[in-house]
N, C-alpha and C positions, 0 to 999 in steps of 0.2 A: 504494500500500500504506500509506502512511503518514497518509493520508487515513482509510486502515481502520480502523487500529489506532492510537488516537491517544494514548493511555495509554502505550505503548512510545518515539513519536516524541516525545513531552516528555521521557517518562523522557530518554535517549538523547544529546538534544540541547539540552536544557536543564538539566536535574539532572546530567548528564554532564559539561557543560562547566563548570560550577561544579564539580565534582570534579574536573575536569582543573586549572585554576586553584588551588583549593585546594593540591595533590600540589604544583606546581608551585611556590608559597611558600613551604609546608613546606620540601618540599626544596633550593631554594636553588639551581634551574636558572635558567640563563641566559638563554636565548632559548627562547619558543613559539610557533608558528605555525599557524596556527587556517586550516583548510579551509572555504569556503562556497560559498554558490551563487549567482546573480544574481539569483534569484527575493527573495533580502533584500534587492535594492537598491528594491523598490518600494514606492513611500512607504503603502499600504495594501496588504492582502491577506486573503482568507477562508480561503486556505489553511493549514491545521496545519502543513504539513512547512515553503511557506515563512515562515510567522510566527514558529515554533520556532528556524528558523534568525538572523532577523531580534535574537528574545531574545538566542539565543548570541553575536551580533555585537556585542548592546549591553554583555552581559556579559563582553566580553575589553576591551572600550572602558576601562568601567570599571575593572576591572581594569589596565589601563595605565595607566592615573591614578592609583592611588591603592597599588598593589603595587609592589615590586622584579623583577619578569619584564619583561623586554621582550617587549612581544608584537605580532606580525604577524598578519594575515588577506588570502589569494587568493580568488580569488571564480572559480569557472569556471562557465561560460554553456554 
């Protein structure tokens, strides 16, 4: 599906998890913890859902560098 609609699976998981990030400054939470998939561990891919994924991973990365959240990411296969 995310392959279908690819306008939604950016939205979602990339504009999304920068909005989660963001909230998560703002507000002055402690700990976050970011859900992924395996399909982001691959060093390329043509896929939308998992390169979007991939994005989101780089963007909590950063985010942990350079914010006050500590942030975690699982990865389930």
């Amino acid at each position: 599906l995310a392959e279908k609609i690819i306008l939604e699976t950016v939205t979602s998981n990339i504009f999304g998890t920068q909005n989660i990030i963001q909230v998560c400054e703002e507000q002055g939470v402690e700990q976050c913890i970011f859900s992924s998939t395996g399909k982001a561990s691959r060093y390329w891919t043509g896929e939308v859902y998992a390169a979007s994924k991939k994005v989101a991973e780089w963007l909590f990365a950063q985010a942990s560098r350079t914010g006050r959240v500590q942030y975690g990411r699982v990865r389930f296969t």
